[in-house]
PDB file of N, H, CA, C and O in Angstrom:
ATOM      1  N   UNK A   1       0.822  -1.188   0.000  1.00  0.00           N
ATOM      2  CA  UNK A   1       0.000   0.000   0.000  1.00  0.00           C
ATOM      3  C   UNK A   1       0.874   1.262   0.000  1.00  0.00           C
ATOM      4  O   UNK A   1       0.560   2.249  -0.666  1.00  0.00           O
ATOM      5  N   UNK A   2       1.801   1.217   0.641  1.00  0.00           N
ATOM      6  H   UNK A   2       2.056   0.416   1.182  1.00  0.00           H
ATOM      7  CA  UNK A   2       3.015   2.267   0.711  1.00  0.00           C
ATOM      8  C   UNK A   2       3.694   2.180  -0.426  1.00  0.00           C
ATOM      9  O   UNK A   2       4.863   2.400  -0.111  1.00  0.00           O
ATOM     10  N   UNK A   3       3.626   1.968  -1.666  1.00  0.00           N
ATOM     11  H   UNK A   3       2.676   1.790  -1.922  1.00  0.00           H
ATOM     12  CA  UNK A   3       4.380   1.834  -2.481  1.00  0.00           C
ATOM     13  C   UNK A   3       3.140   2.465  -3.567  1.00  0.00           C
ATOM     14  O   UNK A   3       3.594   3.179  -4.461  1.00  0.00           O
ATOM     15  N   UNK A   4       1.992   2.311  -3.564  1.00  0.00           N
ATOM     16  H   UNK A   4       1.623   1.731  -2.838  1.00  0.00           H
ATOM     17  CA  UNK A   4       0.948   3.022  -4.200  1.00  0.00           C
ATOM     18  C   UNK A   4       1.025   4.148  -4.218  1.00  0.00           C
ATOM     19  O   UNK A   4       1.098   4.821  -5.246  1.00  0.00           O
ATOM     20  N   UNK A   5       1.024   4.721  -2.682  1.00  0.00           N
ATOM     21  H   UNK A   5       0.965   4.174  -1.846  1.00  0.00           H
ATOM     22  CA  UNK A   5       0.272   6.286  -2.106  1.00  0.00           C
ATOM     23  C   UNK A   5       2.667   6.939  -2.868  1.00  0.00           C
ATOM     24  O   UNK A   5       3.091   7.869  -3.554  1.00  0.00           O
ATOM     25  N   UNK A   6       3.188   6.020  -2.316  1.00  0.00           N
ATOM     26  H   UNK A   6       2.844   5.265  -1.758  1.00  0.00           H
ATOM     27  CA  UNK A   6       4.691   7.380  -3.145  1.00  0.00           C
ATOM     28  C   UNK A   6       4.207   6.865  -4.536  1.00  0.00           C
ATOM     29  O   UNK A   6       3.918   7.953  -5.035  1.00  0.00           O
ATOM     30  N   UNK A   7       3.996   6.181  -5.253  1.00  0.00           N
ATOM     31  H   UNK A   7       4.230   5.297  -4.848  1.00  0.00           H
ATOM     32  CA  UNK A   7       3.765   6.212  -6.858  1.00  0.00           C
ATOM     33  C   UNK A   7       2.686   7.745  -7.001  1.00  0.00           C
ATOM     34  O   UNK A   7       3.033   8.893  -7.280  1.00  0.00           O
ATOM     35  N   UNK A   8       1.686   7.347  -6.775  1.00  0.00           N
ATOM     36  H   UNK A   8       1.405   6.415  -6.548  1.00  0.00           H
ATOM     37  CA  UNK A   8       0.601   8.404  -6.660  1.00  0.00           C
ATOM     38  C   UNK A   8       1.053   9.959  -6.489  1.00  0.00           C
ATOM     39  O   UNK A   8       0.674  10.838  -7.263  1.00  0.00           O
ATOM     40  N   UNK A   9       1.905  10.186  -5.382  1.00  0.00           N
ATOM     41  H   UNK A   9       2.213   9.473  -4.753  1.00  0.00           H
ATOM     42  CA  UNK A   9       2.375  11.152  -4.682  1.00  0.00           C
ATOM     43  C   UNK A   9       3.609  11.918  -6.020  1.00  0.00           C
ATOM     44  O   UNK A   9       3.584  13.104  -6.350  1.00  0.00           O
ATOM     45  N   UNK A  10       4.519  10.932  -6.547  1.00  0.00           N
ATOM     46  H   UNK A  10       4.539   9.969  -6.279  1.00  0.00           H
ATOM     47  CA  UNK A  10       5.479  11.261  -7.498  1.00  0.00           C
ATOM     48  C   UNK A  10       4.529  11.471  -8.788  1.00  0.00           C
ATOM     49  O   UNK A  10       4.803  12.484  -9.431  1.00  0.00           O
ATOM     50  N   UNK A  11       3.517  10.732  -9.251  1.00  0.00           N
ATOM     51  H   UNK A  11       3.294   9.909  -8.729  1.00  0.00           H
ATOM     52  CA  UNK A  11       2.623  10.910 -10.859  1.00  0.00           C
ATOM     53  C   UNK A  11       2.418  12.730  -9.967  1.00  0.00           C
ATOM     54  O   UNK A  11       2.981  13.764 -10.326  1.00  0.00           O
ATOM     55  N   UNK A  12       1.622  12.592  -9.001  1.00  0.00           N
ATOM     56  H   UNK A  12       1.165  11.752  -8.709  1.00  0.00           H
ATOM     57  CA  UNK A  12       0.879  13.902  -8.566  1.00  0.00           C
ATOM     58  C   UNK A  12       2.114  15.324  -8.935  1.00  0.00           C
ATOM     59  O   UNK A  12       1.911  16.223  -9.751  1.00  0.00           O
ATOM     60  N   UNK A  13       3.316  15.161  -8.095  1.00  0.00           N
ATOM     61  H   UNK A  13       3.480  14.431  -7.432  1.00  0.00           H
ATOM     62  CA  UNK A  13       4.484  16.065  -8.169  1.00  0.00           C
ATOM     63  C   UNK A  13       4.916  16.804  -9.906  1.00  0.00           C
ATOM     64  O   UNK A  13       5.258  17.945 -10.218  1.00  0.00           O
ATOM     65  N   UNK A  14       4.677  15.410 -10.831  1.00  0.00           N
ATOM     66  H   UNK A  14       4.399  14.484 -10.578  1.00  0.00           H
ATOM     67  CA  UNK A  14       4.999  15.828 -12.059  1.00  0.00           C
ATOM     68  C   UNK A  14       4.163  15.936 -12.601  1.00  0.00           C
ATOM     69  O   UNK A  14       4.475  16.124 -13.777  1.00  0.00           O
ATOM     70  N   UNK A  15       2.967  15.934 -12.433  1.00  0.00           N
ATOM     71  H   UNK A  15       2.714  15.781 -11.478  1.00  0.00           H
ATOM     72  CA  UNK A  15       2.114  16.701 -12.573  1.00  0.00           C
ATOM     73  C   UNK A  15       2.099  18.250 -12.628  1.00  0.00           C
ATOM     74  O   UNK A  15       1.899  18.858 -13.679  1.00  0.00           O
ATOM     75  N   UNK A  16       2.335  18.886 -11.371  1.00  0.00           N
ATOM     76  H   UNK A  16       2.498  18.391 -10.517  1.00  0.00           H
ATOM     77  CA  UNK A  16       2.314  19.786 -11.106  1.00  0.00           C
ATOM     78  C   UNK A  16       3.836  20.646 -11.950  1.00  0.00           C
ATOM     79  O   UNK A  16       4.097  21.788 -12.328  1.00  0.00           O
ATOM     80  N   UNK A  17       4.433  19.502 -11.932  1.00  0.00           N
ATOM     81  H   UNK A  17       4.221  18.575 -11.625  1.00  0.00           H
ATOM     82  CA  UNK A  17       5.921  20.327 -12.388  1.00  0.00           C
ATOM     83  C   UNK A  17       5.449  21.132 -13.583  1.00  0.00           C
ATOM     84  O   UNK A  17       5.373  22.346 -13.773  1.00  0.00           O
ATOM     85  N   UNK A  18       5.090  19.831 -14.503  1.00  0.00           N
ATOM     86  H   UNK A  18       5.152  18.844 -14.349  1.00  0.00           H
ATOM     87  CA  UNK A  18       4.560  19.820 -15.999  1.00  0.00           C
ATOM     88  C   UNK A  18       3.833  20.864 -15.973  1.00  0.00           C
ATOM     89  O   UNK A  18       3.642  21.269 -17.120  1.00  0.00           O
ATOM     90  N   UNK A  19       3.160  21.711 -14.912  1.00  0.00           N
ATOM     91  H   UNK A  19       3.315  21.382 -13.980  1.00  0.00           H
ATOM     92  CA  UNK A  19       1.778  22.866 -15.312  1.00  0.00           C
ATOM     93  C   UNK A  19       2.631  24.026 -14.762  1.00  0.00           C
ATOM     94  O   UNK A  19       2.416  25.185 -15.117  1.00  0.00           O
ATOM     95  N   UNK A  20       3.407  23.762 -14.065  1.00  0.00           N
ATOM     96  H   UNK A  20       3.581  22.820 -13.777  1.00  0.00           H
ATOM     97  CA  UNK A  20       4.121  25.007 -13.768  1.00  0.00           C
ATOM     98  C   UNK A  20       4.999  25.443 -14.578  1.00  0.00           C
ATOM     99  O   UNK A  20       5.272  26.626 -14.375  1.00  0.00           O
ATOM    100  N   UNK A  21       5.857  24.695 -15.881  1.00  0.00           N
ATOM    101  H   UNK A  21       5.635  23.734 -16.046  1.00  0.00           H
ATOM    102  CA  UNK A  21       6.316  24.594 -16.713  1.00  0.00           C
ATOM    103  C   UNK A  21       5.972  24.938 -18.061  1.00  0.00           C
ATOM    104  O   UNK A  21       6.741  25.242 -18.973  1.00  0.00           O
ATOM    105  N   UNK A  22       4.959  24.869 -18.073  1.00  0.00           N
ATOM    106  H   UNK A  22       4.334  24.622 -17.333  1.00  0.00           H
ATOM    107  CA  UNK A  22       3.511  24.419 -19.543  1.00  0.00           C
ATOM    108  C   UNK A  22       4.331  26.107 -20.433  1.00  0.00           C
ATOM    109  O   UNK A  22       4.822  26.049 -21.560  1.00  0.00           O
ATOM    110  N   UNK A  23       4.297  27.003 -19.859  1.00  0.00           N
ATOM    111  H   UNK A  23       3.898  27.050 -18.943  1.00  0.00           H
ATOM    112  CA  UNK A  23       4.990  28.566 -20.607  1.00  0.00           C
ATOM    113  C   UNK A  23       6.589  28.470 -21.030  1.00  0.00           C
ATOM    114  O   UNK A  23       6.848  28.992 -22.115  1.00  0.00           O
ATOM    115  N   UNK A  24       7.532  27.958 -20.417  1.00  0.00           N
ATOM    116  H   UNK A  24       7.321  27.534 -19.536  1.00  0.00           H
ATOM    117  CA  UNK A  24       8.648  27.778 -21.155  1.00  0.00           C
ATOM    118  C   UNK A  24       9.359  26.703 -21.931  1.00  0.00           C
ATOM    119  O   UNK A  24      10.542  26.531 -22.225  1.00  0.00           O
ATOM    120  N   UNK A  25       8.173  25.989 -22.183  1.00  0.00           N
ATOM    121  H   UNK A  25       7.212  26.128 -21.944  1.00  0.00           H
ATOM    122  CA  UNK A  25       8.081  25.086 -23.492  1.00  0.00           C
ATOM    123  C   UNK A  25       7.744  25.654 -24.648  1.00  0.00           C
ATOM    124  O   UNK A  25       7.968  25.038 -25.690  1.00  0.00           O
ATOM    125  N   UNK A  26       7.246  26.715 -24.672  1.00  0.00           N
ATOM    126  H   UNK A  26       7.064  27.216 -23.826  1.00  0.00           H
ATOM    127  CA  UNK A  26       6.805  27.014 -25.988  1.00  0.00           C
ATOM    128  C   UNK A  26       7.952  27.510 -26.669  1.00  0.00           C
ATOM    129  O   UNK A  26       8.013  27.358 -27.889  1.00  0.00           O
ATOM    130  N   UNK A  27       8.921  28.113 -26.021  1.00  0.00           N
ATOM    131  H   UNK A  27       8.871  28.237 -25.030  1.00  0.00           H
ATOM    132  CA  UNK A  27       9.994  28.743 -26.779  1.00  0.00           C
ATOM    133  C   UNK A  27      11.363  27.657 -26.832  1.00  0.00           C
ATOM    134  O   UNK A  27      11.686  26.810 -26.000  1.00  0.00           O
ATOM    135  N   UNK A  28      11.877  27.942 -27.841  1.00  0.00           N
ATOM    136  H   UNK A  28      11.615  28.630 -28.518  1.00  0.00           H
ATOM    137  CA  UNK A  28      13.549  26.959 -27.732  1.00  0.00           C
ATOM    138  C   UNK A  28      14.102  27.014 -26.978  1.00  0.00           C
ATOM    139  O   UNK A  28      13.415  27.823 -26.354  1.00  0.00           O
ATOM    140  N   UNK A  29      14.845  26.840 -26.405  1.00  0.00           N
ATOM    141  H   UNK A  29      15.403  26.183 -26.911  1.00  0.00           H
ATOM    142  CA  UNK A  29      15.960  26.779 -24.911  1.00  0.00           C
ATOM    143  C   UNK A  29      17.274  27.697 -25.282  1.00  0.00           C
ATOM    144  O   UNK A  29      17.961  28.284 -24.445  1.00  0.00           O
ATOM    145  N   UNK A  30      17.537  27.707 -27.033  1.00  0.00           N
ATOM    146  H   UNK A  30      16.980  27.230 -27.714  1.00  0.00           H
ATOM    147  CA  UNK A  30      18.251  28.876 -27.157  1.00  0.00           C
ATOM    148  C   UNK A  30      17.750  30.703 -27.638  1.00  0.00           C
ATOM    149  O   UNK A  30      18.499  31.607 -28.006  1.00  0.00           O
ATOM    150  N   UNK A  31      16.604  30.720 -27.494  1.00  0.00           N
ATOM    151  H   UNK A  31      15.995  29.985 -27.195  1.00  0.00           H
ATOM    152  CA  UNK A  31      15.875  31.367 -27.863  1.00  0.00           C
ATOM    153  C   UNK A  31      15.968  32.784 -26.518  1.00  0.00           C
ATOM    154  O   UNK A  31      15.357  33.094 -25.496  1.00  0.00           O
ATOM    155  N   UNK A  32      17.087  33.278 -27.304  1.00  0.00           N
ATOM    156  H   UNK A  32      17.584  33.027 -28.135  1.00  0.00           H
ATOM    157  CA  UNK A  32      16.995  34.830 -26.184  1.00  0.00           C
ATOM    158  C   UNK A  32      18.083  34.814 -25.660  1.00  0.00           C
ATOM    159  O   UNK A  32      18.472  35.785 -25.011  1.00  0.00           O
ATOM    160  N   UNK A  33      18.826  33.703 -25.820  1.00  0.00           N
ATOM    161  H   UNK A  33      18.509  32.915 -26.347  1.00  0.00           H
ATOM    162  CA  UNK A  33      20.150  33.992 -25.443  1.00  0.00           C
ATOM    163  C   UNK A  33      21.235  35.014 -25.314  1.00  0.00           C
ATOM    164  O   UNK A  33      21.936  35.255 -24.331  1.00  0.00           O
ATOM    165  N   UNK A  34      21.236  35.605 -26.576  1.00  0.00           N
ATOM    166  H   UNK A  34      20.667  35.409 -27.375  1.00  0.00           H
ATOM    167  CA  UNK A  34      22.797  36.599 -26.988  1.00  0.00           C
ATOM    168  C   UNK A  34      21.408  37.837 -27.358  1.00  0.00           C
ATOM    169  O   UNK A  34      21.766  38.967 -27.025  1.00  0.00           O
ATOM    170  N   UNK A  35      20.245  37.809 -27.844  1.00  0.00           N
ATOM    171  H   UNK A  35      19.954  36.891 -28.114  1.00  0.00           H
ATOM    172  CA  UNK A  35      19.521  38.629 -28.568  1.00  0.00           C
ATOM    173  C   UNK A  35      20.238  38.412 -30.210  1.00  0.00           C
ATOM    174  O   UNK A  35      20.454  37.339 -30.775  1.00  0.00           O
ATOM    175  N   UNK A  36      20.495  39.753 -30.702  1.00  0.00           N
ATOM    176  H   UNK A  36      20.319  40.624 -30.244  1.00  0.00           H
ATOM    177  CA  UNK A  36      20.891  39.719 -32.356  1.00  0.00           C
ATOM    178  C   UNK A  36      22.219  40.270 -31.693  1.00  0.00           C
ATOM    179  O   UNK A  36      22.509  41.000 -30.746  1.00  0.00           O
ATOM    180  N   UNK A  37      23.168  39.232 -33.104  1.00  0.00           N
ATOM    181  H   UNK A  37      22.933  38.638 -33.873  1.00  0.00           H
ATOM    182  CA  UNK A  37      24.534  39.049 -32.245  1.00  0.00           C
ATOM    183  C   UNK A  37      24.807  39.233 -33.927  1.00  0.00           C
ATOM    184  O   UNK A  37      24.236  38.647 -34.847  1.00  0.00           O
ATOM    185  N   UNK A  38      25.842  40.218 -33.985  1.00  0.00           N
ATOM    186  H   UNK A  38      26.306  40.694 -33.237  1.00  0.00           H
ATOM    187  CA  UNK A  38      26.379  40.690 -35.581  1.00  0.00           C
ATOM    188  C   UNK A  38      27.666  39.626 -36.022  1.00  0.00           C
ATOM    189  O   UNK A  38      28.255  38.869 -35.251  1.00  0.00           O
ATOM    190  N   UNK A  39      27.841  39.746 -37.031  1.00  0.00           N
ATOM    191  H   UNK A  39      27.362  40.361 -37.658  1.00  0.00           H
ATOM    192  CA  UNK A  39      29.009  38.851 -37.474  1.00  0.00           C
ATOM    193  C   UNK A  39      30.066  40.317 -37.338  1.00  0.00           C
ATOM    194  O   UNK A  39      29.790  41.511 -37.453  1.00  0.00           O
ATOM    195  N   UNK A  40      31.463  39.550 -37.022  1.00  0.00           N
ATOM    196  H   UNK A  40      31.687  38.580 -36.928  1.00  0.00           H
ATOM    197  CA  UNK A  40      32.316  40.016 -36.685  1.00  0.00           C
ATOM    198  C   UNK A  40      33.135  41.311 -37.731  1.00  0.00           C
ATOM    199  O   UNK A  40      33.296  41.105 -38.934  1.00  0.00           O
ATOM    200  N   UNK A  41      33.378  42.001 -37.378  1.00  0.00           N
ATOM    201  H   UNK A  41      33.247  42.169 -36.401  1.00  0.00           H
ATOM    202  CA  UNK A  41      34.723  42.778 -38.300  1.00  0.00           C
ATOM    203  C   UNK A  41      33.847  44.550 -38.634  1.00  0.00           C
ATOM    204  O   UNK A  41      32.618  44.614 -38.661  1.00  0.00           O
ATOM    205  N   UNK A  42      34.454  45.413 -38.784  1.00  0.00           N
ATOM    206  H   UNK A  42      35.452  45.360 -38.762  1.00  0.00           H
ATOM    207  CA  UNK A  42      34.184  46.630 -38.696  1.00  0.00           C
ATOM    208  C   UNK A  42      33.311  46.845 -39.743  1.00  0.00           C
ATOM    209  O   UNK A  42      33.024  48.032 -39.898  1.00  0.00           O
ATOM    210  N   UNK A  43      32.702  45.921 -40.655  1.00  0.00           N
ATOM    211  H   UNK A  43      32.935  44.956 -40.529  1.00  0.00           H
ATOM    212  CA  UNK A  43      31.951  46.382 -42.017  1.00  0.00           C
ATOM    213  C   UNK A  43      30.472  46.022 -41.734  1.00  0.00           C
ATOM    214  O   UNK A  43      29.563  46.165 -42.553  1.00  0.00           O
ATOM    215  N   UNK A  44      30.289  45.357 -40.008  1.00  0.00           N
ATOM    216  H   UNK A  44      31.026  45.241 -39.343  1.00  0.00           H
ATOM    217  CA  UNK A  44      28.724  44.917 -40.309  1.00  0.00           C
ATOM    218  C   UNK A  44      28.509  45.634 -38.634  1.00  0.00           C
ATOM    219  O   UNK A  44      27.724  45.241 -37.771  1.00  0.00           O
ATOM    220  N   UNK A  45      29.445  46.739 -38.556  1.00  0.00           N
ATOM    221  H   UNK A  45      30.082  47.058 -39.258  1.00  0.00           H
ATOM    222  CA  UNK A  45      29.116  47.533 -37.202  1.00  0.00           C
ATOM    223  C   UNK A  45      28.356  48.552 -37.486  1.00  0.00           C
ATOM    224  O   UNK A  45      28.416  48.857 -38.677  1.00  0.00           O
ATOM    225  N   UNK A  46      27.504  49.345 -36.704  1.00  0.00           N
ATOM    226  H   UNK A  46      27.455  49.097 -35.737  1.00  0.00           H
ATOM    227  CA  UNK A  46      26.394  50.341 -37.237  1.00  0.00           C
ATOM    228  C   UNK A  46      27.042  51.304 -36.906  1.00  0.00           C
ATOM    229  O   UNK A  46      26.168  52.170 -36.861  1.00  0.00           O
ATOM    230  N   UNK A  47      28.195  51.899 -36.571  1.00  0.00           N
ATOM    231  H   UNK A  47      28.905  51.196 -36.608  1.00  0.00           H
ATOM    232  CA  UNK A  47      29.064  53.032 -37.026  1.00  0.00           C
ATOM    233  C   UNK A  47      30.276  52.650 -37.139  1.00  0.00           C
ATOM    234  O   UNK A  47      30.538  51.619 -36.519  1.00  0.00           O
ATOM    235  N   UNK A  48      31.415  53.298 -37.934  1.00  0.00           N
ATOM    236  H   UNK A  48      31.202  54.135 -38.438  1.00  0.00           H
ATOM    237  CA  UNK A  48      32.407  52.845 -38.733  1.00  0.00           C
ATOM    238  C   UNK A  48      33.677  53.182 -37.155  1.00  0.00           C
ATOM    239  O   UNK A  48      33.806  54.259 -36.573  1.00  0.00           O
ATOM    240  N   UNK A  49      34.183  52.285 -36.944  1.00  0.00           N
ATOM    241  H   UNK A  49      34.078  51.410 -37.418  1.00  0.00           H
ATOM    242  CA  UNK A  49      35.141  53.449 -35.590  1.00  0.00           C
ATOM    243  C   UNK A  49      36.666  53.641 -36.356  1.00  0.00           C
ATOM    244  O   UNK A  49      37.251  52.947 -37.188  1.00  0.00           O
ATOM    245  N   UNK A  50      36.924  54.573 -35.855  1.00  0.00           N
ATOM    246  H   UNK A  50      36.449  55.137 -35.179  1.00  0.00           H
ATOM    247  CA  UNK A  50      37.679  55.684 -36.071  1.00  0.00           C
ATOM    248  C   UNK A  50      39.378  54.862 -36.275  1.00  0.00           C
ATOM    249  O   UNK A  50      40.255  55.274 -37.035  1.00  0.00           O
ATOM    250  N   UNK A  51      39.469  53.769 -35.463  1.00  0.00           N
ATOM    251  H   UNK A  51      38.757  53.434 -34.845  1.00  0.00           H
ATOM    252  CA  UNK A  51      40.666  52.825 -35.881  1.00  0.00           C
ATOM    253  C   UNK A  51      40.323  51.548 -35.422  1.00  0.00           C
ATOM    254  O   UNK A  51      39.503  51.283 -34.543  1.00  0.00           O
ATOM    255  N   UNK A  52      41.008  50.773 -36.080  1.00  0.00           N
ATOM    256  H   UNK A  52      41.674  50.988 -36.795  1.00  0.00           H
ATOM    257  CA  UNK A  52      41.002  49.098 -36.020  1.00  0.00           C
ATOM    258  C   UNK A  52      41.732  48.634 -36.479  1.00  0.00           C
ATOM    259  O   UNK A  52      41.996  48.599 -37.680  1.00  0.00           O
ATOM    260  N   UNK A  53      42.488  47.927 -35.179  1.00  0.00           N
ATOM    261  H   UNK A  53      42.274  47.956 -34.203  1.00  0.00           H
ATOM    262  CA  UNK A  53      43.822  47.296 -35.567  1.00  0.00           C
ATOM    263  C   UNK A  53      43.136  45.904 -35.627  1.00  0.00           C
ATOM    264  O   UNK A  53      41.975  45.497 -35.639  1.00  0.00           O
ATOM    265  N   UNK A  54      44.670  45.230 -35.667  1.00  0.00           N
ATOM    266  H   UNK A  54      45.613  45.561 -35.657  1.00  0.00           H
ATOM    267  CA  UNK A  54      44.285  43.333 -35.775  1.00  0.00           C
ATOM    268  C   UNK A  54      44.079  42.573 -34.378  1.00  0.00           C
ATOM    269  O   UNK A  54      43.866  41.384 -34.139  1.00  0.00           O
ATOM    270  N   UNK A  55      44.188  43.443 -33.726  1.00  0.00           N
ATOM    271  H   UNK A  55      44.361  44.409 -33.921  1.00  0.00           H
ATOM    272  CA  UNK A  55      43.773  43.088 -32.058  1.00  0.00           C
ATOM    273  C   UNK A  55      42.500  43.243 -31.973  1.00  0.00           C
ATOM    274  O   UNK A  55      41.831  42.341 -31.469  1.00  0.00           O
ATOM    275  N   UNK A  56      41.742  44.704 -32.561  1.00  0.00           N
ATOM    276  H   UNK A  56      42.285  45.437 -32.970  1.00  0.00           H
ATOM    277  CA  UNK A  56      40.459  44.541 -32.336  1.00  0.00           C
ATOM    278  C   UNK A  56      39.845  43.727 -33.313  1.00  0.00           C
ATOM    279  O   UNK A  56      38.652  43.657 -33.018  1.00  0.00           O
ATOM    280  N   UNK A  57      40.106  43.022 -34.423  1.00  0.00           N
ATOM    281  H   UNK A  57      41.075  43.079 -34.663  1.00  0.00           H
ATOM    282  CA  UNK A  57      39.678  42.125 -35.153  1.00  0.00           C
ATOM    283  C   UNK A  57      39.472  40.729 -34.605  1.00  0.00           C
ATOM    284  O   UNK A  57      38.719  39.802 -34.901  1.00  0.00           O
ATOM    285  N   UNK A  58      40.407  40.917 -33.707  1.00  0.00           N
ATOM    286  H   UNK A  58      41.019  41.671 -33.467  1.00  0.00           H
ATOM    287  CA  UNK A  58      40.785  39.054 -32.847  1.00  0.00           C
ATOM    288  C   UNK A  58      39.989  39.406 -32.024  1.00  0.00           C
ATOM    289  O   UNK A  58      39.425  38.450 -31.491  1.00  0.00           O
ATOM    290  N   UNK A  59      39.586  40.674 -31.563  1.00  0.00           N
ATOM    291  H   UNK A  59      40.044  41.451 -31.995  1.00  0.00           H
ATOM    292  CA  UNK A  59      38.920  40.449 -29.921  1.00  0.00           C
ATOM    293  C   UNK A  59      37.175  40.186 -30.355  1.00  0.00           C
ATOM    294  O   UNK A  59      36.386  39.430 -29.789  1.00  0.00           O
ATOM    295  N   UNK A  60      36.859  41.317 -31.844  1.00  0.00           N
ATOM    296  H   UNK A  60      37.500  41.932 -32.304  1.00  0.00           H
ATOM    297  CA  UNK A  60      35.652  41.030 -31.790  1.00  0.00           C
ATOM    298  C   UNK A  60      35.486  39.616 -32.472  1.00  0.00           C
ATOM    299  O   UNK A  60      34.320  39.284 -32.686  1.00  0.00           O
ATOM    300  N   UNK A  61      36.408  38.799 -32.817  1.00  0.00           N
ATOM    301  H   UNK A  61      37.355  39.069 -32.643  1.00  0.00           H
ATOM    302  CA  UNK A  61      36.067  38.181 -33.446  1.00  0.00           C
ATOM    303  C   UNK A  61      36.032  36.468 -32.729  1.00  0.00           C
ATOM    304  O   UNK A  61      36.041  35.400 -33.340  1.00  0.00           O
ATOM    305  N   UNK A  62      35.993  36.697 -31.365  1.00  0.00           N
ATOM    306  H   UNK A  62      35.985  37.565 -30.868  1.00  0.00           H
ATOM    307  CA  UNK A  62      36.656  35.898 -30.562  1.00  0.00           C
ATOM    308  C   UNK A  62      34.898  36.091 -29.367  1.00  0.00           C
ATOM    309  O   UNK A  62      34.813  35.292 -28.434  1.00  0.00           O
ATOM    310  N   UNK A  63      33.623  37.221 -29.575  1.00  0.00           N
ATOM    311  H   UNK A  63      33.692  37.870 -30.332  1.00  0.00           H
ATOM    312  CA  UNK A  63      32.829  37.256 -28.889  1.00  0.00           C
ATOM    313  C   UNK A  63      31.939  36.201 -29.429  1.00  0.00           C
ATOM    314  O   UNK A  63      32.034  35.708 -30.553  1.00  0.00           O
ATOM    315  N   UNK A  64      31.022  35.887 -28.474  1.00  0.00           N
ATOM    316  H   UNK A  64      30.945  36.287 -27.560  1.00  0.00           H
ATOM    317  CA  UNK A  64      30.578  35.883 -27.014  1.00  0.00           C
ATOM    318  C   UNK A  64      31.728  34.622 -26.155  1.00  0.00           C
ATOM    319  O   UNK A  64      31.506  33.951 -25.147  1.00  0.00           O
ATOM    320  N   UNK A  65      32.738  34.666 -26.882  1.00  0.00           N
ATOM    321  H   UNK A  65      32.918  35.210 -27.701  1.00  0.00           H
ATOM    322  CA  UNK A  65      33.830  33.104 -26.279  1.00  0.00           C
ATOM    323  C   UNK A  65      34.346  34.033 -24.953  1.00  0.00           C
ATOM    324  O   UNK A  65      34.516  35.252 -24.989  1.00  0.00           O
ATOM    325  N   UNK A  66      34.552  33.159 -23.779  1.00  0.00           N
ATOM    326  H   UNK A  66      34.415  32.169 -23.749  1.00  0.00           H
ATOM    327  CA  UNK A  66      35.476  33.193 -22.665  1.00  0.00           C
ATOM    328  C   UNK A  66      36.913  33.580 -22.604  1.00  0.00           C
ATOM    329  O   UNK A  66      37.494  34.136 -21.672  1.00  0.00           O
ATOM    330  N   UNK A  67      37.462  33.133 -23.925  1.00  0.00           N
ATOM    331  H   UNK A  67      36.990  32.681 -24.682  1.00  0.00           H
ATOM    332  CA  UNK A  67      39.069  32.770 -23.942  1.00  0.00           C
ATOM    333  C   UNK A  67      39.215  34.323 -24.432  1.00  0.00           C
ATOM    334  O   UNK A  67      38.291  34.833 -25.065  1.00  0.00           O
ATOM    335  N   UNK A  68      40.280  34.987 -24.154  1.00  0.00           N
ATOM    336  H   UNK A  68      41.031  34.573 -23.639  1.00  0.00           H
ATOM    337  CA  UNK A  68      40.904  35.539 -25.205  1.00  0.00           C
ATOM    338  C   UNK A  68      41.464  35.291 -26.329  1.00  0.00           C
ATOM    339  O   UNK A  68      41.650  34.096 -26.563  1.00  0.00           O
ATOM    340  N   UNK A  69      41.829  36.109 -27.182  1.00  0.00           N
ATOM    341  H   UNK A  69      41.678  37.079 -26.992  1.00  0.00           H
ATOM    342  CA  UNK A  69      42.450  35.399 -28.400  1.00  0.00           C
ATOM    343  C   UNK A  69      43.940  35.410 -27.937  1.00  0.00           C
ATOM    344  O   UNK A  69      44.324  36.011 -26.934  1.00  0.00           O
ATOM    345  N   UNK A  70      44.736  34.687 -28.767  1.00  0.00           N
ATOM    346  H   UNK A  70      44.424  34.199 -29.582  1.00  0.00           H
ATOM    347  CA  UNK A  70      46.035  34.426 -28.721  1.00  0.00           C
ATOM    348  C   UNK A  70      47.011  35.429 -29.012  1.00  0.00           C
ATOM    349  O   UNK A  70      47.947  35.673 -28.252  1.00  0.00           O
ATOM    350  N   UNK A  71      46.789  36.079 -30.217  1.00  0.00           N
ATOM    351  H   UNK A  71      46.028  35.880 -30.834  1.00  0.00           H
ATOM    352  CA  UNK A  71      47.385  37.283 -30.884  1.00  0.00           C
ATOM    353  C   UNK A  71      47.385  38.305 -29.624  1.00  0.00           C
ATOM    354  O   UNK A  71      48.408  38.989 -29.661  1.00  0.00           O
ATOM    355  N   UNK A  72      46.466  38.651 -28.404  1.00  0.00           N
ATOM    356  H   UNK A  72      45.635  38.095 -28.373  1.00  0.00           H
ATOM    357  CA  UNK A  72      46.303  40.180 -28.009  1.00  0.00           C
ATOM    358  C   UNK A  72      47.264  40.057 -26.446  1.00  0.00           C
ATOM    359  O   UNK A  72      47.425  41.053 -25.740  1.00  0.00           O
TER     360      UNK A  72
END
């Protein structure tokens, strides 16, 4: 009988998980992550900057990564 009422008790729990959940299923799991994330290099930036060396080429080109680049 004790092995019923925790079966029952665990269906009941995921139950509840599942309805508390039911809203962030609808979207992908990568969905909102970075937002709009540009491809790299000074020609797809929405203003032109004033200098750019090959360091800032490695650095933007090295985002959203952890590591630095090697070159800087």
């Amino acid at each position: 009988m004790g092995l019923i009422k925790l079966a029952a008790a665990g269906v009941a729990g995921y139950a509840l998980y599942k309805y508390a959940t039911r809203e962030r299923e609808a979207e992908p799991a990568h969905a909102g992550t970075y937002g709009h994330v540009r491809d790299a290099g000074p020609e797809n930036m929405a203003s032109n900057p004033q200098r750019w060396s090959k360091t800032d080429e490695a650095i933007d080109e090295s985002f959203p990564a952890s590591d630095p680049p090697a070159t800087y």
